[in-house]
N, C-alpha and C positions, 0 to 999 in steps of 0.2 A: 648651754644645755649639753646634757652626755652624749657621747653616739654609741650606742651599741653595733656590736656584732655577734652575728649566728655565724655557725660552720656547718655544711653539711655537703653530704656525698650522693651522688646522685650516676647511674650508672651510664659509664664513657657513654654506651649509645644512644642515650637520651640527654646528650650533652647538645648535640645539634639544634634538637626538636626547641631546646629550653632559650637559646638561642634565637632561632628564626631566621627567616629570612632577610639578611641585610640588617641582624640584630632586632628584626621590630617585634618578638615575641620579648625579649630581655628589656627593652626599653618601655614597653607598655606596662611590665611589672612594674619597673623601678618607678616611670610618672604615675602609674596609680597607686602605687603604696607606698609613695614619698622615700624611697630606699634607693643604693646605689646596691648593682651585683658586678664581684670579681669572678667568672667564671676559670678556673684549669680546666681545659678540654683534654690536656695529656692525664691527668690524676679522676677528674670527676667530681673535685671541690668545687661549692660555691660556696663565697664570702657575702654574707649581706650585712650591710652596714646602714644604720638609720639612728633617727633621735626620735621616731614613734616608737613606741612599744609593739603599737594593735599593727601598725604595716608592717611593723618587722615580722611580727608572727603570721600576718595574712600570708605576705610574700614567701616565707618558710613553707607555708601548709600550699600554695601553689606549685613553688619548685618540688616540692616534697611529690604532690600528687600530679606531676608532669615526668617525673623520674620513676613512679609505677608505671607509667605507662597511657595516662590520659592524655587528650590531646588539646593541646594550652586552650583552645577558646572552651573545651567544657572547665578544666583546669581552675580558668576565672573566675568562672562562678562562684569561686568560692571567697573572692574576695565581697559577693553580697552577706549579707548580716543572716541572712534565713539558711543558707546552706550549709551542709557538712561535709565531710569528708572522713569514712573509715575504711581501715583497711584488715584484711583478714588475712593473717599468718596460716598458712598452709600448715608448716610441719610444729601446728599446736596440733593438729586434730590425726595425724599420722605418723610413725616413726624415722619419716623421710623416704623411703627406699622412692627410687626414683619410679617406680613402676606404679604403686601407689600414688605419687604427685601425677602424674599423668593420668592415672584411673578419674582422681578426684577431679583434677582440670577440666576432663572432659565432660563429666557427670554438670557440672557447674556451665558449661557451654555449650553443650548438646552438639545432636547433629548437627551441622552447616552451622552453629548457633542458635538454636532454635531456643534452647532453655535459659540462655543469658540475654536474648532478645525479648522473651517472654517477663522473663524479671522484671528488667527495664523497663518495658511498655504498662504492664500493671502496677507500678512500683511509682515511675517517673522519675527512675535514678538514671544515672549513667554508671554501667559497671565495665571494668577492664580486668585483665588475668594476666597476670606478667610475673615471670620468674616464681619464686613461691608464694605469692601475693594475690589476692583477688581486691581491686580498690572498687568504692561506691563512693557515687558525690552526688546529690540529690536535695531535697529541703530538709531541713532536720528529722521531721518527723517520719520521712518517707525510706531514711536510708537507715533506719532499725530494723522495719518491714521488712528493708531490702536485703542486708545484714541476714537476719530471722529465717527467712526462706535461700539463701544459700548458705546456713550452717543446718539447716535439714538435708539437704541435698546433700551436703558434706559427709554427714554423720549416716546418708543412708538411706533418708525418705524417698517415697516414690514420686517421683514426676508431678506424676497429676493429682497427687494428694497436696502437695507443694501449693502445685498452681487454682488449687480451688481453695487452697487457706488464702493466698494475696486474693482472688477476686471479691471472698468474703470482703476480707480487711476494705479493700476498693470500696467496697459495696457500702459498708460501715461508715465509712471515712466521709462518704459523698454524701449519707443520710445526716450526719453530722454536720456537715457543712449547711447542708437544707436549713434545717431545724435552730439556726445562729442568724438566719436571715429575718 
């Protein structure tokens, strides 16, 4: 059978996190997705090497979504079959200037967090803001929602207009659910 391998960079400081402690965050990738990982901790490569297809690409979209900035046990999740993982490029929706990245970051975070908490909790993603990146990982259906209401926020909406479309959507979703029973 063939082995493939993926190449991909992932940022020096989340070289550690992907790692783990005494390697067991590295090891629990490789025995769940059938893959082996060469980590460079000096560069920020990882090598993953498998004869699965679907582990190689699980194990990709983990490392991938551990090197935004989750933290590996939300990370996993995404090795089940129902969950996603997207991530929203910051300098699509701004010209860059760093002043701007900051504006948006925080509008997307709120005070102490309150409006990436809020997301979250109506949403039942896990979202994170690292570098020019905002990632969500969530069930499939729930991280478009999530997606959806922080490119409003993004582009400008207010607050509470935001957070009364997800509770609608919430509201929607759970009548939905009702109604299949």
């Amino acid at each position: 059978m063939a082995e493939f391998l993926y190449e991909l960079r992932i940022p020096k400081d989340r070289i550690a996190v992907l790692i783990g402690k005494k390697g067991e965050v590295k090891r629990e990738i490789e025995e769940t997705t059938n893959t082996s990982l060469d980590i460079d901790s000096k560069e920020g490569d990882v090598f993953i090497k498998g004869e699965d297809a679907l582990g190689l690409y699980s194990s990709r979209e983990v490392i991938k979504a551990i090197g935004r900035g989750f933290n590996p046990e939300i990370a996993l999740l995404l090795l089940k079959p129902d969950y996603a993982y997207e991530v929203i490029t910051l300098t699509d929706y701004t010209k860059g200037s760093k002043n701007t990245l900051i504006r948006i970051k925080g509008r997307v975070i709120g005070k102490e967090g309150k409006a990436r908490g809020i997301i979250e909790e109506l949403t039942e993603c896990n979202i994170t803001v690292y570098g020019k990146t905002i990632g969500i990982i969530g069930l499939a259906e729930n991280t478009s929602v999530a997606r959806r209401a922080i490119e409003s926020l993004i582009t400008g909406s207010k607050h509470a207009n935001v957070y009364k479309w997800l509770e609608k959507k919430r509201r929607d979703s759970r009548y939905n659910d009702m109604t299949k029973i």
